[in-house]
C-alpha positions in Angstrom: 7.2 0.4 -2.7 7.3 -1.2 1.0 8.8 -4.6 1.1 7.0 -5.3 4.2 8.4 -8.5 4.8 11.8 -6.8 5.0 10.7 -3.8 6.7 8.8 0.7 7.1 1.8 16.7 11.1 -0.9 14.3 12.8 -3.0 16.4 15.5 -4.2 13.8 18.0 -7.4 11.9 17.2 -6.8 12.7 13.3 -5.0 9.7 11.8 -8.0 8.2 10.4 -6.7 4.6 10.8 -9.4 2.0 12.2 -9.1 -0.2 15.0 -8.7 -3.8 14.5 -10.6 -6.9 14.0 -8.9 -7.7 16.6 -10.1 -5.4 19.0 -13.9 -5.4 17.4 -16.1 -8.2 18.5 -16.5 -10.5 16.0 -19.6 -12.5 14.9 -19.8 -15.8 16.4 -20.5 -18.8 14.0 -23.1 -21.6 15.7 -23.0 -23.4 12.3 -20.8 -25.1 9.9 -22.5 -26.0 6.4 -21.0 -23.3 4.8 -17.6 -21.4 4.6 -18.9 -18.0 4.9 -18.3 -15.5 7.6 -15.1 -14.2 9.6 -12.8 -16.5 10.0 -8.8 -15.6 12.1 -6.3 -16.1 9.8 -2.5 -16.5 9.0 -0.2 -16.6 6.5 3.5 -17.9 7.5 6.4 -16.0 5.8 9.9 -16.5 7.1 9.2 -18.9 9.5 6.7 -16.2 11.3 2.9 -16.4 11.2 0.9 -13.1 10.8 -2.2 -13.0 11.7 -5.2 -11.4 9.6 -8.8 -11.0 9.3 -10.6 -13.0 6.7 -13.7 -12.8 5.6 -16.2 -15.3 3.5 -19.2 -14.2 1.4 -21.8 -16.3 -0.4 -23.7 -19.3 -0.9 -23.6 -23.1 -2.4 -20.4 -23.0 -4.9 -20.1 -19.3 -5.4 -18.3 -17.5 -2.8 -16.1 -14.3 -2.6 -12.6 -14.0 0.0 -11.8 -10.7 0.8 -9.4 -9.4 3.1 -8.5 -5.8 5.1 -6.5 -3.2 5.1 -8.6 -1.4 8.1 -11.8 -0.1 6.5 -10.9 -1.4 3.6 -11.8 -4.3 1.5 -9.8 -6.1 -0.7 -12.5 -8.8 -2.5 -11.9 -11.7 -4.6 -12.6 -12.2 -8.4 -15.3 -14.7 -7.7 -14.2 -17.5 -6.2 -15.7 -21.2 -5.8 -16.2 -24.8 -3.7 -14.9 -27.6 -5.5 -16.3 -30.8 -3.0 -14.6 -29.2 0.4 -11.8 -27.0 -1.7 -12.4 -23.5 -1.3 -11.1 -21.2 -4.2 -10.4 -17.7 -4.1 -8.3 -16.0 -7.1 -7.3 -12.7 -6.3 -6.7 -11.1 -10.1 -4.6 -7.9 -9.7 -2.7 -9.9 -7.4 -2.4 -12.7 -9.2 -2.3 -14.8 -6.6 -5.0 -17.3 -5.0 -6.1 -18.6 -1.8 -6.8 -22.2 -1.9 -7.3 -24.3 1.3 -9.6 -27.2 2.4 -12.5 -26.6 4.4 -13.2 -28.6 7.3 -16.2 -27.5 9.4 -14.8 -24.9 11.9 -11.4 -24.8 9.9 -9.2 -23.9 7.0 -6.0 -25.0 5.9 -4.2 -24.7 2.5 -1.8 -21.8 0.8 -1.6 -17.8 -0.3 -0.2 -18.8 -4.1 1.4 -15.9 -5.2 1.9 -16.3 -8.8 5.3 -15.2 -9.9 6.1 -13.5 -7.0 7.6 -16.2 -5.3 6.5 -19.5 -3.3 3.3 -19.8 -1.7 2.5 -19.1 2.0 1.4 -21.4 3.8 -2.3 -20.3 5.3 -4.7 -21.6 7.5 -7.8 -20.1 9.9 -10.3 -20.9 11.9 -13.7 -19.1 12.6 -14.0 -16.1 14.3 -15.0 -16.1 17.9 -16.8 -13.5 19.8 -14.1 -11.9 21.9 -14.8 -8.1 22.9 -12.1 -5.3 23.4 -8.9 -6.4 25.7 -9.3 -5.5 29.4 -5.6 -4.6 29.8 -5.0 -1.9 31.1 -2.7 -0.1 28.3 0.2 2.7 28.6 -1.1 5.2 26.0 1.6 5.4 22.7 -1.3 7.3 20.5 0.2 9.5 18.5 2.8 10.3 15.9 6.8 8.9 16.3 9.7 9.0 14.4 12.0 6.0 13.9 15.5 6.9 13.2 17.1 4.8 10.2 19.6 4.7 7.6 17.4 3.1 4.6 18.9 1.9 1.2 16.9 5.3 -0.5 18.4 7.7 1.9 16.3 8.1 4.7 17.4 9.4 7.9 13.9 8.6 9.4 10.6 7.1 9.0 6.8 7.7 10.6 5.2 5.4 12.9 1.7 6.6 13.3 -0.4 5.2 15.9 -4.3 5.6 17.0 -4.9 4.0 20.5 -8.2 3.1 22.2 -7.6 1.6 25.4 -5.4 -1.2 25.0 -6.2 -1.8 21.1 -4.5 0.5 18.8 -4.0 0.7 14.8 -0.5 2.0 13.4 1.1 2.5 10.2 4.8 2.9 9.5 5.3 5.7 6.6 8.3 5.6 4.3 9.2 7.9 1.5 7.8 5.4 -1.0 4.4 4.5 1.2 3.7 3.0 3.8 2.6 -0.7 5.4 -1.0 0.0 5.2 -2.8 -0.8 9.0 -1.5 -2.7 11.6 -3.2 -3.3 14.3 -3.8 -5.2 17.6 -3.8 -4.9 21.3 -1.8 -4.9 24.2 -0.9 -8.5 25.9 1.8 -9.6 28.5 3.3 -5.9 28.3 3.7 -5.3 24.7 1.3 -4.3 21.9 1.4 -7.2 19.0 0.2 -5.7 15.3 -0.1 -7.3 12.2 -1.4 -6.7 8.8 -1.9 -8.6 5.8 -4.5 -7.8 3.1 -3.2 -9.9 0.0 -0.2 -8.2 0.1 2.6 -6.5 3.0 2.8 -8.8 5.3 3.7 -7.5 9.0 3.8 -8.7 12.6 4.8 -6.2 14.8 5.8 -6.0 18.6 6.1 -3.2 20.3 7.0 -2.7 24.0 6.9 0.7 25.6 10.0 1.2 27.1 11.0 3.2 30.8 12.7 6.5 29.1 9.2 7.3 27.1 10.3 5.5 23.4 9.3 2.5 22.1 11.3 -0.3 21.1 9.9 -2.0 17.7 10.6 -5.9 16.4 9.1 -6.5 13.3 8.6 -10.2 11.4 10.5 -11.5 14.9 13.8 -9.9 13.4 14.9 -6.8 12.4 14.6 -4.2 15.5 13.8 -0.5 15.6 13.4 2.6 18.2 10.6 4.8 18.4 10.7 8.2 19.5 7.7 10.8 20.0 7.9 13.3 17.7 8.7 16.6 20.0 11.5 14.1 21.4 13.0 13.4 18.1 13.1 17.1 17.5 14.6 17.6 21.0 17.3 15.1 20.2 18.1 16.6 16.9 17.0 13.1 15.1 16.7 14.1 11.3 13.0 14.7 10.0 12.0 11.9 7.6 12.4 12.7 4.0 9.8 14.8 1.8 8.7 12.9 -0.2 8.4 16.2 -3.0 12.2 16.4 -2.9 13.3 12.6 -2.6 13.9 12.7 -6.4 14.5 15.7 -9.3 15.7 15.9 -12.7 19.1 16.3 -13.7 18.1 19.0 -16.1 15.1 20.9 -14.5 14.9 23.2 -18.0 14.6 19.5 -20.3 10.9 18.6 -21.7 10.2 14.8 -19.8 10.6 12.4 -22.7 9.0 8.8 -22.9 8.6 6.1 -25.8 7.0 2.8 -24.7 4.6 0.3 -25.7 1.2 0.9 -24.6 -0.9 -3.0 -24.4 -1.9 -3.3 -28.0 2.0 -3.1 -29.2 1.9 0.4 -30.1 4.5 3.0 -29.1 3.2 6.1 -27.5 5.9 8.8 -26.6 5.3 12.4 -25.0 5.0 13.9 -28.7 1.6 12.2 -29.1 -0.9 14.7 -30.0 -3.2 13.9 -26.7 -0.4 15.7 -24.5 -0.2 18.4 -26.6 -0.5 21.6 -23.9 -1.5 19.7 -21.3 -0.9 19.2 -18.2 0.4 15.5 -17.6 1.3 13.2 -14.6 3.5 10.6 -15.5 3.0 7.9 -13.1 6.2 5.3 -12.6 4.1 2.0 -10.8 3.3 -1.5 -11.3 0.7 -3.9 -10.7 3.2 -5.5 -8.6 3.0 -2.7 -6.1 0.8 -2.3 -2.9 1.7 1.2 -2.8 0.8 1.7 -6.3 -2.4 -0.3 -5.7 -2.9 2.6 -2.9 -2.7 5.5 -5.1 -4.4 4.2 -8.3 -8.0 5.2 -7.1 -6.6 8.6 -6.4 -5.3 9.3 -9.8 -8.7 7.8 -11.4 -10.7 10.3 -9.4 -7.6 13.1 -10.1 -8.4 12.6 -14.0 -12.0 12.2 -14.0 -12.3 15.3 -12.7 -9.8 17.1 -14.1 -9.5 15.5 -17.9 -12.1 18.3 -19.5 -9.8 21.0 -18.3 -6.7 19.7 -19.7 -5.2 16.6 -17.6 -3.4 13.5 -19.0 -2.1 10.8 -17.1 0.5 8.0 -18.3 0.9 5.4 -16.2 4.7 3.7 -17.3 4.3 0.3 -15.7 7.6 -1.8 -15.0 6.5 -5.1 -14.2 8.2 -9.0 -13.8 9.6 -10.6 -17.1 6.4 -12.8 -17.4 4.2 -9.7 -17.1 6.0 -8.5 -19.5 5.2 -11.3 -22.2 1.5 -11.9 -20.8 0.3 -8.8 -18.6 -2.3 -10.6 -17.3 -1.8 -9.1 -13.8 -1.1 -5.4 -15.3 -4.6 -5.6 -17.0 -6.8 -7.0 -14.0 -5.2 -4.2 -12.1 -6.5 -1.9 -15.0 -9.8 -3.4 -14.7 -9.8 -3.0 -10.6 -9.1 0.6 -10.7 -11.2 1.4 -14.1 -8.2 3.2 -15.1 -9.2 5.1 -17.9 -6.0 6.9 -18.6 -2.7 6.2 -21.1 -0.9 2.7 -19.7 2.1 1.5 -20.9 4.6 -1.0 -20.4 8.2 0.4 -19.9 10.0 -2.6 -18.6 11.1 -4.9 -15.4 11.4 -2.5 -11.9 15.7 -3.1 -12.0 15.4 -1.5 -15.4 13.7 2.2 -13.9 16.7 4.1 -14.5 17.9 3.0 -17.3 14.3 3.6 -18.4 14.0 7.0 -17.0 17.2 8.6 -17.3 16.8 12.5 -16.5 15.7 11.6 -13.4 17.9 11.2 -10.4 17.4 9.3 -6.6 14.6 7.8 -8.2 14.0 4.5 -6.4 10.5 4.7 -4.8 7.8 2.6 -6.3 5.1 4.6 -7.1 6.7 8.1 -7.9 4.5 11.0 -9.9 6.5 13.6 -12.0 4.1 16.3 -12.4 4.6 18.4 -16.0 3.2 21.8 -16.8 2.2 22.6 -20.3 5.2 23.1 -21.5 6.8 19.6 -21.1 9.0 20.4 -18.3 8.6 18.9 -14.6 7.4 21.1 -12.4 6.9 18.8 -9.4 8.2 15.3 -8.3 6.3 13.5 -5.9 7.9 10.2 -4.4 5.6 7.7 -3.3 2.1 7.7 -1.8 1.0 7.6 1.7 -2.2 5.2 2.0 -6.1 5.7 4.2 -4.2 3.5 7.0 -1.3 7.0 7.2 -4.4 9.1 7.9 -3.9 12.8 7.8 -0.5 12.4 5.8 -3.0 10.5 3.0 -4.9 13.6 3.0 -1.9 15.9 2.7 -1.0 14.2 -0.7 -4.0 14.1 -1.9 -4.0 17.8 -1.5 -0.6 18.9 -2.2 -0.9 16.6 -5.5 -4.2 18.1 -6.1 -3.1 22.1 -5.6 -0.3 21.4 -8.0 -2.7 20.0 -11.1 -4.6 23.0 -10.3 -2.0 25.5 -10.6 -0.4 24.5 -13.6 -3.8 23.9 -15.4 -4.4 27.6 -14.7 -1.3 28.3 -16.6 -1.7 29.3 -20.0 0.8 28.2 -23.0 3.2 32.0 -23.8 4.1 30.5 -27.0 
């Protein structure tokens, strides 16, 4: 799982990541009897204001928020006017954005449940502003950003798509990544932020005269970037793979589980709906942008593959009050149309003692991938988003390849 507010083999021209709002013209409002349209946003966190494109659909009392993660739209569940109130609950977030509206302005709070005080948010509507003039130094590409993280790694990605001076970027770590960042270039440095209900990131990043990039994020913590052929030059370490961050302490043990699925009952890995199959057990929560990244992958994984033998069991650790009302856990459920085995295995501090065989396992989401016989045959640590590009299609097909294999197996006793 990225903790953005702490925080993290591309061919040029393939990272699929989209350039920003704030590079795109935007759609210029002439009137102010309703709330909808694109409005520039921020949300302070730290004492630092990230900026963020917000959007507002609808009509009279009924309106949807949504926000983006690039391409990507992360909508409302309904929302509504209350007099000049706006209010926007976001369920599998479980959080709400509620802010008075005042003609050409919005000002109010990001409530985030249980997950910690609100932040403070306010916007105003979006002007038509086309692409920056300024002329850019080119850092498109894919860099590596030495590091000594609390899981281990000795390096992280930093994937960039540049057009002119406006340029999307995601930083990948061996658990996910920030989703997109993006920007332009101003006053010699490029400034990228992101913020889509969750992850908040400002980023500023100055190219620097020997070729590498230096990197403040949330107006703190510092970083260097290096191009990639550099870092291999410089014998900086590669950053982890992700399908050997974590193993089993006993690679010939069956992968055992008992936990409550959301009716109270206890489901374990005996239950006769494994029986010879192949199954991914999935360690997430609804607590987890990284885990909200992956979850339409696995639906589409076991819709197509559940008539030829897949099962997936998602073991959710989520917060205390989750724990006694899951309200979150099942609007994420809903989101996703998860269809597959969900249960409830504890809070996120408890993941070890939860999951003993497993070793190094400290990435929020991480798949263990189990052949017919029981036995993990593949551990895959964390999930690498749209905003990564071609490193979210290399998952998707390395994950992919593996189901396939082992569902060609055949049980020899």
């Amino acid at each position: 799982m990225i903790r953005t507010i702490r925080t993290p083999r591309l061919i040029a021209g393939a990272c699929l990541l989209a350039i920003s709002w704030l590079s795109a013209p935007a759609v210029a409002q002439t009137v102010s009897s309703s709330p909808a349209g694109v409005w520039e946003a921020t949300v302070e966190v730290g004492g630092i204001l990230i900026p963020f494109r917000f959007e507002i659909t609808g009509s009279g009392t009924a309106l949807t928020g949504s926000f983006f993660d690039g391409d990507l739209k992360m909508s409302s569940t309904g929302g509504r006017l209350e007099g000049t109130t706006i209010v926007l609950p976001f369920d599998s977030y479980e959080s709400t954005v509620e802010a008075a509206w005042s003609g050409d302005s919005l000002t109010g709070k990001y409530d985030r449940g249980t997950r910690g005080a609100p932040y403070p948010f306010s916007a105003k509507r979006a002007s038509a502003s086309g692409q920056s003039n300024a002329q850019a130094p080119s850092i498109d590409g894919l860099w590596t950003i030495p590091t000594d993280s609390s899981k281990g790694e000795s390096a992280w990605r930093f994937i960039v798509r540049q057009s002119g001076a406006n340029v999307s970027a995601a930083i990948l770590r061996v658990d996910g990544d920030t989703g997109n960042v993006s920007g332009s270039y101003k006053d010699g440095k490029f400034v990228l932020s992101h913020f889509s209900g969750a992850r908040p990131l400002l980023l500023e990043v100055t190219p620097a005269a020997d070729g590498t990039l230096n990197i403040v994020q949330n107006g703190r913590t510092t970083m260097v970037a290096v191009r990639e052929r550099e870092a291999r030059a410089r014998n900086i370490p590669e950053p982890t793979d992700p399908s050997k961050h974590t193993r089993m302490k006993d690679p010939s043990a069956r992968f055992t589980f008992s936990f409550p699925n959301l009716d109270g009952r206890t489901v374990t890995e005996a239950d006769p709906k494994f029986k010879n199959k192949v199954v991914l057990v999935n360690i997430g929560g609804s607590w987890c942008p990284n885990c909200h990244d992956e979850a339409p992958f696995l639906g589409e994984l076991y819709r197509k593959y559940r008539s030829q033998g897949l099962e997936i069991v998602l073991l959710s650790f989520e917060e205390a009050a989750q724990l006694s009302k899951p309200s979150r856990l099942k609007a994420f459920i809903k989101r996703y149309n998860i269809e597959f085995t969900v249960l409830v295995a504890g809070e996120p501090g408890q993941l070890n003692e939860k999951v003993p065989q497993a070793e190094n396992l400290n990435a929020f989401p991480t798949t263990f991938i189990l052949g017919r016989d029981g036995r993990v045959r593949g551990v895959h640590a964390g999930f690498a988003s749209p905003a990564a590009g071609a490193f979210h299609e290399q998952t998707k097909k390395e994950i992919s390849a593996e189901v396939e294999h082992l569902l060609a197996e055949r049980m020899t006793n």
